[in-house]
N, C-alpha and C positions, 0 to 999 in steps of 0.2 A: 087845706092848710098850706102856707106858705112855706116855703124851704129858705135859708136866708146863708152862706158863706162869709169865713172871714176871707182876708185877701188872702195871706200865705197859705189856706185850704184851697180857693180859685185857683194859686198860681200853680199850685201842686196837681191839682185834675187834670187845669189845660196841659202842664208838662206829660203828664201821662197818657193823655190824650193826644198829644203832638209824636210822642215816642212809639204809641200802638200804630200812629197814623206812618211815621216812619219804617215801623217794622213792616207793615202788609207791602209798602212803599218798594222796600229793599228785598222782599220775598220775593213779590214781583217778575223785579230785575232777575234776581235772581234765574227763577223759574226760565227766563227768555234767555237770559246770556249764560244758560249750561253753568251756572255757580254748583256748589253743594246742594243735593235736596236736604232737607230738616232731616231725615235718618241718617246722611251723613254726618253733618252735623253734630248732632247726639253723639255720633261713635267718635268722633274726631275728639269733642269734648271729654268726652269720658276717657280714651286712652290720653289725653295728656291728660288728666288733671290723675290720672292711673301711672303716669311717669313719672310724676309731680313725688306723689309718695314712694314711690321705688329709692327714689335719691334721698331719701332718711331709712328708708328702709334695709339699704345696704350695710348700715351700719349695726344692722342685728337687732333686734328685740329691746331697746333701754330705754329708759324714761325717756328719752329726750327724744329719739327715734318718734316713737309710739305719738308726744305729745306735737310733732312735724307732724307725723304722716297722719292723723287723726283726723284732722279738718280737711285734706281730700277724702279718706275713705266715706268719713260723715257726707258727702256730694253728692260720691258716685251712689251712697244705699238708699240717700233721700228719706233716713229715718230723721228722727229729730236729735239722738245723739248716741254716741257710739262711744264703748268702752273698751280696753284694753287691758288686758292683763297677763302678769305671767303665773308662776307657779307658785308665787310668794305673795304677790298681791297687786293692787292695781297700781299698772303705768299712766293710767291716762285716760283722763273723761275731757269729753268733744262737745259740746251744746248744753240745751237750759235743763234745770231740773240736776244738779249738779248735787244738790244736799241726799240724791242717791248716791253718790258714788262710793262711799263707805260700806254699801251693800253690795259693790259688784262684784267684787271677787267672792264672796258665798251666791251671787245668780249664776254664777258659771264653774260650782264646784259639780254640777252634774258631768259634764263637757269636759273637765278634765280628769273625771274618771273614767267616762266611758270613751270619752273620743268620739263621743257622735253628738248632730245638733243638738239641743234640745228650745224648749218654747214654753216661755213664761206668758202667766195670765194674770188677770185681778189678784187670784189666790196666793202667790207669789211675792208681786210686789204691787204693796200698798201707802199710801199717801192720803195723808190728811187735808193737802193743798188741795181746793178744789180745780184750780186755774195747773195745777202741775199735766204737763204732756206727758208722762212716765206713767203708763200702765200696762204695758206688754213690752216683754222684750223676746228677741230669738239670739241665741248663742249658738257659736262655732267656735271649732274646734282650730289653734294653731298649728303646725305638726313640720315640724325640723327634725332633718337626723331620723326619720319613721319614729319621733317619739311627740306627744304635745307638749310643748312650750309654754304655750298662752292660750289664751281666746279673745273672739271679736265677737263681741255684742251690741247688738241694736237695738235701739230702745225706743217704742212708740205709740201714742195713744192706743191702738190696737196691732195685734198679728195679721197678718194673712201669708199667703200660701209665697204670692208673689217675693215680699220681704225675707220669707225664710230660704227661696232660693237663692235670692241674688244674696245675702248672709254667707249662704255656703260655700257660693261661690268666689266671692269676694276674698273669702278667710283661704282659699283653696290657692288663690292668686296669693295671697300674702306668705303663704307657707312656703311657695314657690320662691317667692324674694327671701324670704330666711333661710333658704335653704342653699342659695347662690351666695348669700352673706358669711353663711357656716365653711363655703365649699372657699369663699377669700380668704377668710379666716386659717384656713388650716392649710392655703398655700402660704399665706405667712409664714407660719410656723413651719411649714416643710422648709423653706426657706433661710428662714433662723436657724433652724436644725442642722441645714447643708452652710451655712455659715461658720457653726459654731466647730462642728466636725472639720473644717478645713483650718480654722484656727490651730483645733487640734496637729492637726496634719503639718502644720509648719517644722519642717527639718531639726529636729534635735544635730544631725550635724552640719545642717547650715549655721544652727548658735555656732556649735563646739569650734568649727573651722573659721568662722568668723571670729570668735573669740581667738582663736589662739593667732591667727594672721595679724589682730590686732597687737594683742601680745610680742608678736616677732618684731614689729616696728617700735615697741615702748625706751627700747635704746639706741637702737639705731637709726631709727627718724624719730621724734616723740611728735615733730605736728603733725607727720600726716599719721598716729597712731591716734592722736587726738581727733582729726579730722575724723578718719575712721570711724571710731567711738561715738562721735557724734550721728555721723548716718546711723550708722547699727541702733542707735537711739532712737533716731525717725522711723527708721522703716520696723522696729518693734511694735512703737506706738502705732503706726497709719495699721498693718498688720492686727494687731489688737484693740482696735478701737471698741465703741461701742453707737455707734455713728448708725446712719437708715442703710438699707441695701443698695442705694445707689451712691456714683462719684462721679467727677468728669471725667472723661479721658486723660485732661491733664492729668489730675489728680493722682490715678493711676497708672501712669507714664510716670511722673517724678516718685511714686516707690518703686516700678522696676529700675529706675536708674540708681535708686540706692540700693537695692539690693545686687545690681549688677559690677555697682565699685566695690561692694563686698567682695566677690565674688571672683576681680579681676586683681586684691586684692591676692589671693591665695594661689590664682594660675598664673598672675603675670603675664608676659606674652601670647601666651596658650589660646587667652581666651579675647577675641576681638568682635565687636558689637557695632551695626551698622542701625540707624533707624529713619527713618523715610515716613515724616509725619506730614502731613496737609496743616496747615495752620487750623483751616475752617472747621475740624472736625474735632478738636481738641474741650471744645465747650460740649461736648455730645454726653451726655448721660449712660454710661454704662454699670455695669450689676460690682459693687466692691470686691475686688480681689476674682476679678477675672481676668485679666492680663499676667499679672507676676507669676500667678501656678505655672501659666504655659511654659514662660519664661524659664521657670527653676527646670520644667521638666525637660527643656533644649539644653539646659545645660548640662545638669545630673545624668539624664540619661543617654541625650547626645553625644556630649562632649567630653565629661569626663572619663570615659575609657577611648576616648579616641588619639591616637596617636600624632604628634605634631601641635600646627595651629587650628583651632575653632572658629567658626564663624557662625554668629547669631545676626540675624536679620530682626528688626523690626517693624512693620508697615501699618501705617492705618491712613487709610484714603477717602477719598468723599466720594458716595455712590450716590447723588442725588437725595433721596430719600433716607436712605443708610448711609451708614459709614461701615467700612469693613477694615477690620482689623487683623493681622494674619503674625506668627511669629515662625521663623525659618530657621533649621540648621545643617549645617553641611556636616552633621557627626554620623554615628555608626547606623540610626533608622532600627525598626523593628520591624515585625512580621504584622501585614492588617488586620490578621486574624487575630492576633492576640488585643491590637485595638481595640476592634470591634468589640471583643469580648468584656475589656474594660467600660467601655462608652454604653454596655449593658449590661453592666453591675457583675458579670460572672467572673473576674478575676480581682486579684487582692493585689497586681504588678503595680496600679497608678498611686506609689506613695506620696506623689505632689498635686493629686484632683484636679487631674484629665477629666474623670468621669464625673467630678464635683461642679464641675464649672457649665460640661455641657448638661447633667443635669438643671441646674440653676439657668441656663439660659433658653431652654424648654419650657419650663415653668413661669419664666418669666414673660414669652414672647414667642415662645408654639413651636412646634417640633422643625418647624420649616430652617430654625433659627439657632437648630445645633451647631456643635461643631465640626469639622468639615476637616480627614485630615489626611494627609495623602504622604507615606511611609513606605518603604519597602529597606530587608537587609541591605545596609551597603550606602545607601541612596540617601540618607539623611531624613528628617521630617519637617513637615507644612501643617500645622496649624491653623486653621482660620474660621474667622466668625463675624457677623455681618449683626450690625444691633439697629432697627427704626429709629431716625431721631427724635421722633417727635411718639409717644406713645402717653396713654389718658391712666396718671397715677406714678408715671414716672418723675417726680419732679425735684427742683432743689430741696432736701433736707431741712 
């Protein structure tokens, strides 16, 4: 019997046939000019299209995550579709046979009882469709925090041994990505926490002395009590914002300068400010309210019991890569050891978050990238700290 093609079935074969002839073609090559063998290949594919999902999956466990990273996981298991759930119900179904998906979150209530695979059959789940691919699935378990979260099940005309490991494994890899997303998570929060506490920490008698400086000018000069009034305005507000953890350097430069007319406000003479900025560095993204603390604390502790004139330094330079920022004073200085002590939680001396800032700035960008401070009785203090300009997640607000 004769075989007969339409044309767009011919053109479709020869394409296919042009394309296998190309693949052995390039394999080839391959094979002679040291390319990938096809096992690398495989792995090369598999960890991106394994990265591909990591980047929804940092986001934690949510519909939207689950319904991203879905269509890689369904790749890498090579079943025909994959489901998602958390402890409430299902995130997210991947491939055909979808009028299951109302029953996935009861295929995987064994799994979130016991936290181990388990491995559905006919018995399980059944279908009237005869053309439906859903007749086996294997479950795993999610597991964030040592507790399950979710699960990841596979769904496929049949089980085998192969499908249930790479399931395991896969869901084992995912728990791993939940668990780096849990562990961002709750530096945020350590973060907002150490924000919110320094808020706290803001000088009751920086108000009080600011108010009343302001006060002492209301007859005597009224505009610069006004002027006054107006900084003590901004630098409340920038201080109490509710803005992301990051600013610019500017940013944070023009509140130490209004806190510091406050401030020059009440010493007068006393207290004299030098500051030595790079133009180029002033765009640099730094952590909010990391500069003014230092600042308050050159002056409160430095300068105000020191006799005569004060002098505050401020520097921030371009170190190629970093910019480093440093604050100076020529006042009374402390003991290192009592710094130290501070800069690791054991004493209650830093009322302006010394210990606030280099904690936050650890957390933010590694311990290599504390604070750095060099003090002795008599000898005045150095403050300094060094921020990457360029880091992944720091960015404008």
């Amino acid at each position: 019997m004769s075989a007969s093609f339409d044309l767009p079935t011919a053109v479709v074969v020869a394409g296919a046939m042009l394309l296998l002839g190309l693949g052995v073609w390039l394999a080839g090559r391959g094979r002679r000019r040291g390319f990938l063998s096809t096992v690398d290949r495989v792995t090369y594919s598999t960890l991106h299209t394994a990265s591909l999902a990591s980047r929804h999956l940092a986001d934690g466990l949510t519909p939207e995550a689950a319904d991203l990273a879905g269509k890689h996981l369904l790749a890498i298991l090579g079943a025909r579709s994959v489901a998602i759930c958390d402890a409430s119900g299902l995130l997210a179904w991947t491939g055909p046979g979808d009028h299951h998906s109302p029953e996935a979150h009861e295929h995987a209530a064994a799994t979130r009882t016991s936290g181990a695979p388990t491995v559905l059959g006919g018995g399980e789940i059944t279908c009237s469709d005869p053309d439906c691919p859903i007749r086996a699935a294997v479950t795993a378990p999610l597991i964030a925090d040592e507790r399950v979260v979710g699960t990841l099940t596979a769904y496929a005309p049949t089980t085998s041994a192969g499908l249930a490991q790479a399931t395991g494994e896969l869901a084992r890899w995912v728990s791993a990505e939940l668990d780096v997303a849990e562990l961002g998570r709750a530096r945020t929060r350590a973060m907002e926490a150490e924000l919110r506490a320094l808020r706290a920490q803001i000088s009751p008698h920086f108000i009080y002395n600011s108010l009343g400086a302001i006060a002492s000018f209301v007859r005597t000069d009224p505009e610069r009590a006004r002027e006054l009034l107006l900084e003590f305005a901004d630098f409340t507000r920038y201080a109490l914002r509710q803005g992301g953890p990051f600013t610019t350097l500017a940013e944070e430069l023009r509140n130490v300068e209004r806190y510091l007319v406050l401030e020059q406000a009440r010493f007068g003479e006393r207290l004299q400010v030098s500051l030595l900025i790079a133009p180029e560095v002033l765009p640099v993204r730094v952590p909010y309210l990391a500069v003014q603390p230092l600042v308050e604390n050159a002056v409160r502790h430095g300068l105000a019991t020191k006799e005569g004139v004060g002098h505050v330094t401020i520097t921030a330079s371009d170190q190629g890569s970093e910019a480093e920022i440093s604050v100076e004073d020529d006042g009374v200085g402390t003991s290192p050891e009592l710094v130290q002590r501070i800069l690791d939680g054991q004493s209650r001396a830093d009322s302006v978050g010394l210990g606030n800032v280099d904690a936050r700035l650890r957390q933010i960008y590694g311990d290599e990238f504390g604070l750095v401070v060099e003090t002795a009785v008599g000898a005045g203090t150095k403050v300094s700290f060094r921020v990457p300009k360029y880091v992944p997640g720091v960015h404008q607000d």
